[in-house]
N, C-alpha and C positions, 0 to 999 in steps of 0.2 A: 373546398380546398383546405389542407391540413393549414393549421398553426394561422390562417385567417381569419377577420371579423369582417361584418361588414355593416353599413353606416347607410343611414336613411338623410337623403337629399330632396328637398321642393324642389317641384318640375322646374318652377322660375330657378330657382339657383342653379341647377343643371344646366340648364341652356346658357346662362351667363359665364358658368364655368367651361362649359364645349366650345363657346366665343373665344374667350383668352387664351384655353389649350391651344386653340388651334390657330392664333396670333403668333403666339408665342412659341409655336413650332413644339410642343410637346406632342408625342404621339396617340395619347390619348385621355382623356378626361381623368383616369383613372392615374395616371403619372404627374399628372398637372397635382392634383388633388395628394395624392403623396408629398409631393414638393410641399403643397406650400403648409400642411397638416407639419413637418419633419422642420422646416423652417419653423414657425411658430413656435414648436416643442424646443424645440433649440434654443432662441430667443431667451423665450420664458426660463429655460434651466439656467442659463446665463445670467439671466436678471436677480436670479434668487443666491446664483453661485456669488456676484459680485455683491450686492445686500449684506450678506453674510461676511465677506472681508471688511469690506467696509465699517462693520459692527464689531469686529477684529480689531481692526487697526485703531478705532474711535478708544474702546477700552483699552487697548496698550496705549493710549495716547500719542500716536503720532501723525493723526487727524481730529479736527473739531468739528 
């Protein structure tokens, strides 16, 4: 498929992850797997974006 990658999964973690998709009402391993790869990247951009203010505000001093 155009403008795709794709990713190599252990068998175990596949089935652990076909469990919770399908707890968790996602329709299929492969959206579960999106979600929570898109969360994470998220997360982590966030953590770096607020780092960074933080390290802002430290040198203008209006945090210690």
């Amino acid at each position: 498929m155009f403008g795709k990658k794709k990713i190599v999964v252990e068998k175990d973690l596949w089935e652990r992850m076909e469990k919770v998709a399908a707890q968790t009402g996602y329709a299929s391993v492969e959206d579960f797997a999106r979600h929570v790869l898109e969360s994470s990247v998220r997360h982590l951009e966030e953590g770096k974006d607020e780092e960074e203010v933080r390290k802002r505000l430290e040198g203008l001093g209006y945090i210690e």
